[in-house]
TORDO-707154 format. One line per field, with one value per residue (C-alpha): x, y, z; residue number from 1; residue in three letters. Coordinates in nm, 2 decimals. Layout:
BEGIN
c1 <- c(X, ...)
c2 <- c(Y, ...)
c3 <- c(Z, ...)
num <- c(NUM, ...)
residu <- c(ala, ...)
// end
This chain:
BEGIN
c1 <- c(3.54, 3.44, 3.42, 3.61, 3.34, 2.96, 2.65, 2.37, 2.08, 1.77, 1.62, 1.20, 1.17, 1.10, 0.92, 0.88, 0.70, 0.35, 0.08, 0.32, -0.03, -0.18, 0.11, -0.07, -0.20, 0.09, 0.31, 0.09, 0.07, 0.41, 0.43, 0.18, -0.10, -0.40, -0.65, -0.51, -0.58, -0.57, -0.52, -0.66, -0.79, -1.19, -1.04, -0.82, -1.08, -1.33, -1.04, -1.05, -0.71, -0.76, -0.94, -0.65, -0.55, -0.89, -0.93, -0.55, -0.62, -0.95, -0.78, -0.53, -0.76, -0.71, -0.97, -0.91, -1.08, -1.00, -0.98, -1.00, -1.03, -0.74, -0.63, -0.36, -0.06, -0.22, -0.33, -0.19, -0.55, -0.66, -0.34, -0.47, -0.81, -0.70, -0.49, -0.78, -0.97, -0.72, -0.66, -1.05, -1.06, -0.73, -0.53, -0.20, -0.04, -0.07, -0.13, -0.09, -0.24, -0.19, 0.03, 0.28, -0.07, -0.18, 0.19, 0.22, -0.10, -0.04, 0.34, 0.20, -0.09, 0.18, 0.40, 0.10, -0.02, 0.35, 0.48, 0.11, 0.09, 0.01, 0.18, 0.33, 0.50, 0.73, 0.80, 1.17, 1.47, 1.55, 1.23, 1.08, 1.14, 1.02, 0.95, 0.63, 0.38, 0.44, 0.38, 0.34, 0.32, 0.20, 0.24, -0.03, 0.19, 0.52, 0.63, 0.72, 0.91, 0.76, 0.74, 1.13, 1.16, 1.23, 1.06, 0.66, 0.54, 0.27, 0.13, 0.12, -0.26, -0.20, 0.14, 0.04, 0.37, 0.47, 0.71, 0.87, 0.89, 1.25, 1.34, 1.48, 1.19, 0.94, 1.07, 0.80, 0.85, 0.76, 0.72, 0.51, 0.61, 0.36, 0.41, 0.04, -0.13, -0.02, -0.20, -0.45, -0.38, -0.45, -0.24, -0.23, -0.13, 0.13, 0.34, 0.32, 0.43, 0.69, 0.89, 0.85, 1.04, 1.27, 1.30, 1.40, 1.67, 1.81, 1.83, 1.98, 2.22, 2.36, 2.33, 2.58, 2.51, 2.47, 2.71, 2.85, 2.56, 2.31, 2.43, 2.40, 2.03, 1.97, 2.17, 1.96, 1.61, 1.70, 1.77, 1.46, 1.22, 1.34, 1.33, 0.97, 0.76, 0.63, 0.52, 0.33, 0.14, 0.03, -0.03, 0.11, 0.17, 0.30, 0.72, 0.69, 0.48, 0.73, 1.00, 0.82, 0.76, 1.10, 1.24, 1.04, 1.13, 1.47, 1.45, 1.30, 1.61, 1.84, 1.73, 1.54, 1.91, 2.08, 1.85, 1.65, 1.77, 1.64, 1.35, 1.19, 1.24, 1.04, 0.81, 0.70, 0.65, 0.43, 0.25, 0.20, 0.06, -0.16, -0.24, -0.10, 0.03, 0.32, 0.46, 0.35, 0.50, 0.89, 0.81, 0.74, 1.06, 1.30, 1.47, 1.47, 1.67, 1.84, 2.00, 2.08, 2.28, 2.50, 2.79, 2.83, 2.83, 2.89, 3.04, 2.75, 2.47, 2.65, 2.58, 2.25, 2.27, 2.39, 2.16, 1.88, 2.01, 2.19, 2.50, 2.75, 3.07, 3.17, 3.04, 3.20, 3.07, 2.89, 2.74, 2.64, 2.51, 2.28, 2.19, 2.06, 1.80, 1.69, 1.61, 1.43, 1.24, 1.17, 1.02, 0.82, 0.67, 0.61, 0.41, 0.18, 0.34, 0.21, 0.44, 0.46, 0.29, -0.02, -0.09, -0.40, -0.32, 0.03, 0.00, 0.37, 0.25, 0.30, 0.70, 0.86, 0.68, 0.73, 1.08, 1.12, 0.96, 1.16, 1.48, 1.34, 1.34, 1.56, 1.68, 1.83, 2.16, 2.16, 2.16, 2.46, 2.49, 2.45, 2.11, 1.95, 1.59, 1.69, 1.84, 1.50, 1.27, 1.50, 1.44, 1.06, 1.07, 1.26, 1.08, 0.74, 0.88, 1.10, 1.43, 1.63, 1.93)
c2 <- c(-0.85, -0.51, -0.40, -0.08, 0.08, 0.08, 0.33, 0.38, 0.64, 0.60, 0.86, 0.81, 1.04, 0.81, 0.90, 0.63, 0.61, 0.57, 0.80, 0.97, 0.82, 1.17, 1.33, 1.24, 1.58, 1.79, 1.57, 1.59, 1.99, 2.00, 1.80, 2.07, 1.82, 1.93, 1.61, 1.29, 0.92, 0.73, 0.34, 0.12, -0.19, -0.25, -0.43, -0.17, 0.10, -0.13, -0.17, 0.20, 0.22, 0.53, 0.75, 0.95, 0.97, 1.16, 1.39, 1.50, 1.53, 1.74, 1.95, 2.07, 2.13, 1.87, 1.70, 1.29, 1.01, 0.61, 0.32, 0.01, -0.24, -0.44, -0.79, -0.95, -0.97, -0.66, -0.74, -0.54, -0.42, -0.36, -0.10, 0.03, 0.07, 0.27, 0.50, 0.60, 0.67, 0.88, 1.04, 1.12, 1.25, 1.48, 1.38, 1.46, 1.31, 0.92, 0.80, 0.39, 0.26, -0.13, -0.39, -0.47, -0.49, -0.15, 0.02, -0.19, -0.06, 0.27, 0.29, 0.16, 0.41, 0.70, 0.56, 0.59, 0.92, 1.08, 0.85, 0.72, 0.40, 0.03, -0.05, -0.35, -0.05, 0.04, -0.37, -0.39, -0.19, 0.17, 0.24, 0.52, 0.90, 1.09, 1.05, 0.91, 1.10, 1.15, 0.91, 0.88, 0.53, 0.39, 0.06, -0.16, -0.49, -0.56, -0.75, -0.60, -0.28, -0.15, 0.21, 0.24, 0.00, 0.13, -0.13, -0.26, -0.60, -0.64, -0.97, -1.02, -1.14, -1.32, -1.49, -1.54, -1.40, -1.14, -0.84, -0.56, -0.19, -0.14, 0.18, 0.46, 0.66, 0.45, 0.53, 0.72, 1.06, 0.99, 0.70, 0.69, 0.39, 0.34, 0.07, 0.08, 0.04, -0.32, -0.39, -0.54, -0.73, -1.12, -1.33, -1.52, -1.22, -1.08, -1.41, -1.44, -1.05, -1.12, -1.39, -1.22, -0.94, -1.21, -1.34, -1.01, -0.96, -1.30, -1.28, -0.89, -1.00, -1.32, -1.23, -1.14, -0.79, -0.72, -0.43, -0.31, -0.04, -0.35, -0.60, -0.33, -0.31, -0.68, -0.81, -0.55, -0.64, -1.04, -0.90, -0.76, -0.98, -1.29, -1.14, -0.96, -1.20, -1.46, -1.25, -0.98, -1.29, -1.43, -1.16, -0.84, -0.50, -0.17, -0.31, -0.65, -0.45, -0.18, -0.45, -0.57, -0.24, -0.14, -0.47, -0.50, -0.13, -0.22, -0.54, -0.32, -0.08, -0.36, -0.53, -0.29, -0.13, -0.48, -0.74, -1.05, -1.41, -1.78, -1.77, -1.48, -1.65, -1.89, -1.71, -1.52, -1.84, -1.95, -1.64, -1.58, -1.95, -1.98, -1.67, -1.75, -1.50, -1.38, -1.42, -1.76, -1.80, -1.70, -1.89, -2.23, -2.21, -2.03, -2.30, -2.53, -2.27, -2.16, -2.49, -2.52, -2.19, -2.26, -2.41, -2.09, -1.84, -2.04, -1.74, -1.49, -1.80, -1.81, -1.49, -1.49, -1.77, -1.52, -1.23, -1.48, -1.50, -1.87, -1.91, -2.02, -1.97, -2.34, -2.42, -2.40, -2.19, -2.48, -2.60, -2.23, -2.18, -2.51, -2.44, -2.09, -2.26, -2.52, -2.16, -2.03, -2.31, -2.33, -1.98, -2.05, -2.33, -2.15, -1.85, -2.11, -2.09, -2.41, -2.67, -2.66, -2.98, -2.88, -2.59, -2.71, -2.49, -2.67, -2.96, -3.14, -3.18, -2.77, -2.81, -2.80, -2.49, -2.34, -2.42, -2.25, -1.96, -1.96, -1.95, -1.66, -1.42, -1.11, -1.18, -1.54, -1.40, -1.25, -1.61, -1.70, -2.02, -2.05, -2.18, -2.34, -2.48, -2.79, -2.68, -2.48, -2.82, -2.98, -2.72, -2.74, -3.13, -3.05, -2.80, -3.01, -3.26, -3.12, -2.92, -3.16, -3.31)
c3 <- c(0.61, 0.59, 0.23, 0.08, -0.01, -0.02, 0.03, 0.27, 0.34, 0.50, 0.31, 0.53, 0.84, 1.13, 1.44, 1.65, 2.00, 2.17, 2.02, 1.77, 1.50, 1.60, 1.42, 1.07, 1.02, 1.09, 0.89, 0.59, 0.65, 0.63, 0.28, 0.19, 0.10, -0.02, -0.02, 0.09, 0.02, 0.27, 0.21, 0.45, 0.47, 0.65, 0.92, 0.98, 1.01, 1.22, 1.48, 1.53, 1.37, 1.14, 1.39, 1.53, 1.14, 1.04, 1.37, 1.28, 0.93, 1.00, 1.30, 0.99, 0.79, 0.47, 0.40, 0.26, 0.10, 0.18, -0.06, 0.10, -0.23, -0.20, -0.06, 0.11, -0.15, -0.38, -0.71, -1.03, -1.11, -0.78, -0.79, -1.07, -0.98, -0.66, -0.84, -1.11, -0.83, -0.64, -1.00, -1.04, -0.66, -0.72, -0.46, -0.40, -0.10, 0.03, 0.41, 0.44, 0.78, 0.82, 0.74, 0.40, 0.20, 0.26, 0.24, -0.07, -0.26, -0.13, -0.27, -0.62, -0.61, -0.52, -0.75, -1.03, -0.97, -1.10, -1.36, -1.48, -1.70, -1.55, -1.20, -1.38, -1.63, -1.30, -1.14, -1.19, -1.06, -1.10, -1.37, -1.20, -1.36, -1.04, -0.73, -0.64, -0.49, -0.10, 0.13, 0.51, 0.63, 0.96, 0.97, 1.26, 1.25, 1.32, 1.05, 0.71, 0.75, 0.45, 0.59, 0.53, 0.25, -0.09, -0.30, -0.33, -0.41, -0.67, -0.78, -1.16, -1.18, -1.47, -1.41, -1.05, -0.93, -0.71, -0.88, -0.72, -0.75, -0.66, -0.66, -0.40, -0.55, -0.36, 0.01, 0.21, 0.33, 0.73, 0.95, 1.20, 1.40, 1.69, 1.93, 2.09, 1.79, 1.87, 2.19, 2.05, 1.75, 1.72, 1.83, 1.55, 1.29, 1.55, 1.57, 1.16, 1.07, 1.42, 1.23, 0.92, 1.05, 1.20, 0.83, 0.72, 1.00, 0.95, 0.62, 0.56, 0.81, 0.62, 0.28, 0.03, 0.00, 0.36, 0.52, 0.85, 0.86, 0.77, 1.01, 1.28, 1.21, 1.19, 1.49, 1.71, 1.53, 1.59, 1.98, 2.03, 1.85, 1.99, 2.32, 2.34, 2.04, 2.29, 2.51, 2.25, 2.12, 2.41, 2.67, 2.51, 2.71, 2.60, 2.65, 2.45, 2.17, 2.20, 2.13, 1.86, 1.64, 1.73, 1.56, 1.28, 1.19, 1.22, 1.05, 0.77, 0.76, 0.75, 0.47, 0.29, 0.21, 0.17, 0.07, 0.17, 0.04, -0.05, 0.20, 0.03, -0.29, -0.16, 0.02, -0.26, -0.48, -0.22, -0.20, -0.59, -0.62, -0.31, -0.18, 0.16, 0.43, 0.36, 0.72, 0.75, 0.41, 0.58, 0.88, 0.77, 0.56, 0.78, 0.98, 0.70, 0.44, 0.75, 0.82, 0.44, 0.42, 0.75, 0.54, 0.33, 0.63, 0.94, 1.14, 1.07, 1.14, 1.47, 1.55, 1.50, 1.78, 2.00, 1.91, 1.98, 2.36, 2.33, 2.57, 2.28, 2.46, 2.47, 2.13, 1.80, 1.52, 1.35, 1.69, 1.75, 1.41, 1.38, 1.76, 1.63, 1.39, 1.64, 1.83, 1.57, 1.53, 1.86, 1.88, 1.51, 1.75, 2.07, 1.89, 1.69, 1.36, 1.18, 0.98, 0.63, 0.56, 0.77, 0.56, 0.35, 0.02, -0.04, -0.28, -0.35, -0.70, -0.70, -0.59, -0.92, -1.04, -0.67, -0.69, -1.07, -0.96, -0.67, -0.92, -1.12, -0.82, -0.78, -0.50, -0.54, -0.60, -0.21, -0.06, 0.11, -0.06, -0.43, -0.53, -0.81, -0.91, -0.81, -0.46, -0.42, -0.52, -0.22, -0.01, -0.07, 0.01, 0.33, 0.49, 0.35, 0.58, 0.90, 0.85, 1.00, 0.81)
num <- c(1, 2, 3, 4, 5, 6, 7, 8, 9, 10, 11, 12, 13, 14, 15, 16, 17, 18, 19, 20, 21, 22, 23, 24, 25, 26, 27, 28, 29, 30, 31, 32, 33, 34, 35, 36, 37, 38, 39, 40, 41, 42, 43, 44, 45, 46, 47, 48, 49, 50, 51, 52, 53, 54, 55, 56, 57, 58, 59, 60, 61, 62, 63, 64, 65, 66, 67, 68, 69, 70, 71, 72, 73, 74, 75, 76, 77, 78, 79, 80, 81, 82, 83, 84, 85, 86, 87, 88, 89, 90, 91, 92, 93, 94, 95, 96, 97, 98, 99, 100, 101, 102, 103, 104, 105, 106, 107, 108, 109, 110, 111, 112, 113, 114, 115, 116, 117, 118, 119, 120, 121, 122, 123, 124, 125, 126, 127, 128, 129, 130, 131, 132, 133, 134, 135, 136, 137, 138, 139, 140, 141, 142, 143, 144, 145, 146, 147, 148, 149, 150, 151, 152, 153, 154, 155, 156, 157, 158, 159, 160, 161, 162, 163, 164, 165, 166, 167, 168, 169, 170, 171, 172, 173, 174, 175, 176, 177, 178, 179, 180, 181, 182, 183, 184, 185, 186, 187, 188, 189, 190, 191, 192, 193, 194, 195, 196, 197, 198, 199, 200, 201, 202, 203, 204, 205, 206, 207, 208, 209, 210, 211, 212, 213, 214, 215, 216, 217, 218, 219, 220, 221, 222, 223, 224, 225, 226, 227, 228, 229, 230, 231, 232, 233, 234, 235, 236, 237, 238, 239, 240, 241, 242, 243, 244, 245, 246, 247, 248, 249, 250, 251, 252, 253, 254, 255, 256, 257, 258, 259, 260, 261, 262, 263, 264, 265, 266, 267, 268, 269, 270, 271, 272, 273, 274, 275, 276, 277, 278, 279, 280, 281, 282, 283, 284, 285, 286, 287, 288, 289, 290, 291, 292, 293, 294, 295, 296, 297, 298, 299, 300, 301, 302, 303, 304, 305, 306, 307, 308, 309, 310, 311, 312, 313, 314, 315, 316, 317, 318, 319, 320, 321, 322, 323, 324, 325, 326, 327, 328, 329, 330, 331, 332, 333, 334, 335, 336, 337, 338, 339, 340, 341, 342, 343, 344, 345, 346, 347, 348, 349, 350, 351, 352, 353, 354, 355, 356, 357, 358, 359, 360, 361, 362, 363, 364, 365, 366, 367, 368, 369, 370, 371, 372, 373, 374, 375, 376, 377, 378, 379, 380, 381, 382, 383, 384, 385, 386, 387, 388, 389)
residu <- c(unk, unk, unk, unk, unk, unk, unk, unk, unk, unk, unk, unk, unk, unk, unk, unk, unk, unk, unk, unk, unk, unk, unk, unk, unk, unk, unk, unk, unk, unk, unk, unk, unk, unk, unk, unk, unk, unk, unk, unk, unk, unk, unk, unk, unk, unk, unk, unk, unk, unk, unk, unk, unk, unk, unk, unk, unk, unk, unk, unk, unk, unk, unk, unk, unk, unk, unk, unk, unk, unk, unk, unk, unk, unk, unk, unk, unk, unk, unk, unk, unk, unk, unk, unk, unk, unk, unk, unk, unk, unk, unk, unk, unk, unk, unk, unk, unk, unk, unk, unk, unk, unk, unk, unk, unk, unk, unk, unk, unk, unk, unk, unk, unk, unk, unk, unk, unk, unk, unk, unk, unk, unk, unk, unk, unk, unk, unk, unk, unk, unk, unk, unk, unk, unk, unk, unk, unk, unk, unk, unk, unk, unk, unk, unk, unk, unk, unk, unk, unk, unk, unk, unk, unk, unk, unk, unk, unk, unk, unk, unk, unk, unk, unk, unk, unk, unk, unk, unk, unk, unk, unk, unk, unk, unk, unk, unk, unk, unk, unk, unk, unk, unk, unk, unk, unk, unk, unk, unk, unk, unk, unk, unk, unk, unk, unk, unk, unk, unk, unk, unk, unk, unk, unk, unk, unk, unk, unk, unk, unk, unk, unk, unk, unk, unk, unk, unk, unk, unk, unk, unk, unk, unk, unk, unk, unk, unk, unk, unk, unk, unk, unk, unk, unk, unk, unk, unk, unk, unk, unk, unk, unk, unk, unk, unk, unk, unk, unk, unk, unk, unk, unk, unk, unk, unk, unk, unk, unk, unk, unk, unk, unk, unk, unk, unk, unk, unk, unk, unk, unk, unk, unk, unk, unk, unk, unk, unk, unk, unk, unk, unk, unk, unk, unk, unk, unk, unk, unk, unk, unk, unk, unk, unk, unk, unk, unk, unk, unk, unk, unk, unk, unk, unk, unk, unk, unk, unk, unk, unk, unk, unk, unk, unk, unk, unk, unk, unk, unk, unk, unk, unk, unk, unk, unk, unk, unk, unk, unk, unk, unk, unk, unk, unk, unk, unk, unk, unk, unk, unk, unk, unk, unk, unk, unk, unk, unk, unk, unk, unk, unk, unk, unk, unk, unk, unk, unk, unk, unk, unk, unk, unk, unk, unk, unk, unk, unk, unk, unk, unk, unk, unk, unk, unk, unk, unk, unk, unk, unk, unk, unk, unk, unk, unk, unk, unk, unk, unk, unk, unk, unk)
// end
């Protein structure tokens, strides 16, 4: 049903395309930046990754600093800490080069350096009272979408859970999507952020708040994932990692402006207790939620079928949905994702607190089908031991 009314903007400039990294420096003269941070992680920077960022800074003039100190699933403090010393070095303007992590830290930093306070001041929806500092992102995985997304997670290093800046505030100014920064990413990290953008397409395209301009997004980003993700993990070339930056941007479009569902909830439980890949964190618990949800949206899980490339023509829309999720579990298999159970962090024990935490996030009213601790504790056990009913 297409609703009577509803908004959407992408408000972040994106310029997508092989080599368009080199466009750092012009982008960041035309923000009028004056010193830049730029946040990126040490294996980024080993990789080479930042070079055509500093000669096109340098070429312009405007000179820039890095910070480097944060983790996987950034830390409240370690937010902090890069913002006082972005404050003490005077900078003005923000460049993220990596994956969710980096764009993450970099958005709180931003974010800090015009309202001020603690980043865990601003985790919650619509808090900000001006826009944050600007921001060019340029993401090197193809997973999160954070360079259109107007939201940053934070983990709460005392609660162990992950919060969110939500906020239209948060959306960076340019994207500079570039498909060959790809090429030569591990396998292993290219088929976790690949179903994470899969995740986030799956999941903006079935969820309650999702809309025509959404779904448009989502079914494309499902197209092209499922289509060029084998092939980018185990023998990637310029199209399949074309494919994949294309999707994940997508993906990020689609459900950055409608929202993500139970396996996020999830996910981020996961996350907040064990420190675990956030990626790997969707894709063990995709199929299983997945499967769970089909009842509530049968007709839109059967899409997804189809944007996945199944032949559904003779099949009902129950047969096409639950043939879609033995697809995606199929391609979680085929690019190494591991099972649940053989994850060496999880501890069943944990399940009840994963699932409560699960409950408590913002996004649990987004799922398709209505959702409680108890459904979530369930859905824990299930996915612990196979998705199948």
């Amino acid at each position: 049903m297409i609703p009577n009314k509803y908004e959407f903007s992408v408000p972040t400039k994106i310029i997508f395309g092989s080599g368009v990294i080199k466009e750092a420096g012009s982008k960041a003269k035309e923000l009028n930046a004056k010193k830049i941070l730029i946040v990126a992680g040490e294996n980024v920077r080993k990789a080479g990754l930042t070079k055509d960022v500093e000669t096109s800074l340098t070429a312009v003039g405007i000179p820039y600093v890095y910070f480097s100190e944060f983790v996987p699933n950034p830390r409240d403090y370690t937010c902090n800490k890069g913002y006082e010393f972005a404050k003490k070095e005077k900078v003005d303007t923000v460049i993220a080069v990596g994956g969710g992590s980096a764009m993450d830290t970099a958005k709180a930093i931003a974010t800090l350096l015009t309202n001020g306070g603690d980043v865990l001041d601003w985790c919650g929806a619509d808090l900000l009272k001006t826009d944050m500092a600007p921001l060019i992102a340029i993401p090197t995985t193809a997973g999160t979408g954070s360079e259109v997304t107007p939201f940053a997670v934070v983990t709460d290093s005392k609660t162990q859970t992950k919060l969110n800046i939500l906020d239209m505030r948060v959306t960076p100014k340019y994207a500079l999507v570039d498909p060959h920064v790809l090429l030569n990413l591990p396998p292993h990290i290219m088929a976790a952020t690949g179903i994470d953008a899969m995740t986030h397409a799956v999941e903006a395209y079935t969820c309650t708040v999702a809309n025509p301009h959404t779904d448009v997004y989502a079914l494309y980003a499902i197209r092209l994932i499922s289509s060029n993700l084998r092939q980018a993990v185990n023998n990637p070339d310029l199209e399949s990692c074309t494919g994949m930056m294309l999707g994940s941007n997508t993906a990020g479009i689609a459900f950055g402006f409608a929202d993500v569902a139970a396996v996020h909830c999830m996910a981020e439980a996961l996350g907040g207790m064990y420190d675990m890949a956030h990626g790997v964190a969707n894709a063990v618990l995709l199929p299983t939620v997945s499967n769970w949800n089909i009842p509530a949206n049968t007709k839109k899980y059967a899409d997804v079928a189809v944007a996945l490339g199944l032949d559904t023509s003779r099949m009902s829309d129950n047969e096409a949905a639950h043939a879609g999720v033995a697809e995606l579990e199929k391609l979680c298999r085929d690019v190494g994702i591991p099972k649940l159970k053989d994850l060496p962090a999880i501890n069943t024990a944990d399940f009840p607190a994963l699932a409560a935490a699960a409950a408590e996030n913002v996004s649990v009213n987004s799922n398709p089908r209505k959702v409680s601790a108890d459904d979530f504790l369930k859905l824990f056990k299930k996915a612990y031991e196979g998705y199948d009913d």
